[in-house]
N, C-alpha and C positions, 0 to 999 in steps of 0.2 A: 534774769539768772542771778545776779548780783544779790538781790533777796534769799535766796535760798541755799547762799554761801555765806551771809552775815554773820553767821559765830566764830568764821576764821578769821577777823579782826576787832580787837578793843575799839571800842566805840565808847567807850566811859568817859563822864564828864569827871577831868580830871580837879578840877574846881583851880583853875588857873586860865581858865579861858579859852582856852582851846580851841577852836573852833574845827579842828583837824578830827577828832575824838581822840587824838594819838597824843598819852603823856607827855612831855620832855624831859621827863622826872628817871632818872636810872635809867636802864637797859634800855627805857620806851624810844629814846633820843635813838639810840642805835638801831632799831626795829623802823627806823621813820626815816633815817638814813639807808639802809643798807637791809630793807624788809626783803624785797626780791628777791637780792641776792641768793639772800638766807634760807629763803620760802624754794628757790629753786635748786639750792645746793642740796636740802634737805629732802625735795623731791627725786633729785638725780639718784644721793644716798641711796634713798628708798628702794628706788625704780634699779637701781646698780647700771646704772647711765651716765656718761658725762653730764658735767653740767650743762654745756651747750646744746645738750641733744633734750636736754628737761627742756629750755627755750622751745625746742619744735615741736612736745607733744600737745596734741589737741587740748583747748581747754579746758573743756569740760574733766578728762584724765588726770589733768593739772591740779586743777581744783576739788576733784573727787581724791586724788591722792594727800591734800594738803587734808582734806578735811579728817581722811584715817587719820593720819599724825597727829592731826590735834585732838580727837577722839582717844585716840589711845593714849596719848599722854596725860589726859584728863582720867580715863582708865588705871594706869599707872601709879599717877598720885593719889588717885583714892585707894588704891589698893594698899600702897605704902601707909598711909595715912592710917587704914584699918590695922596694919600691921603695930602701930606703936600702941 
C-alpha cells in the first residue's frame, strides 16, 4: 500500500546524504520532526474532526484524504502560477 501513496512524501536526494530522503535543509527539518502531527492536524482540518479522532480514522481514509491535500495544493499552485 505504501507504493501507491509514495507522492505524499519527498523522497529527494537532497545531496547531503540523506539517507532518510527527508532534507534537513529549511521547513524539511520540521516536516521530519513534527510530519504526523501536521499530516494529521491537517486531515482532522479537512475531515472538520478533532485531531484525536483524525488518529482513529481508517488508514486507508487517512491516506486517501492526505493524498486530496496534496493534489490540490499542487492544483492550486499551478493555478496561481498560471495566474501570473
Amino acid at each position: 500500500m505504501d507504493r501507491s501513496f509514495s507522492g505524499l512524501f519527498d523522497t529527494r536526494d537532497d545531496g547531503e546524504g540523506n539517507d532518510t530522503g527527508i532534507s534537513t535543509r529549511g521547513g524539511s527539518n520540521f516536516m521530519q520532526q513534527f510530519g504526523w502531527q501536521y499530516c494529521a492536524k491537517s486531515v482532522a482540518d479537512h475531515e472538520n474532526i478533532t485531531v484525536d479522532q483524525s488518529y482513529e480514522l481508517a488508514t486507508i481514509q487517512f491516506l486517501n484524504t492526505l493524498s486530496y491535500l496534496k493534489a490540490k495544493a499542487d492544483f492550486d499552485k499551478e493555478q496561481h502560477r498560471k495566474l501570473k
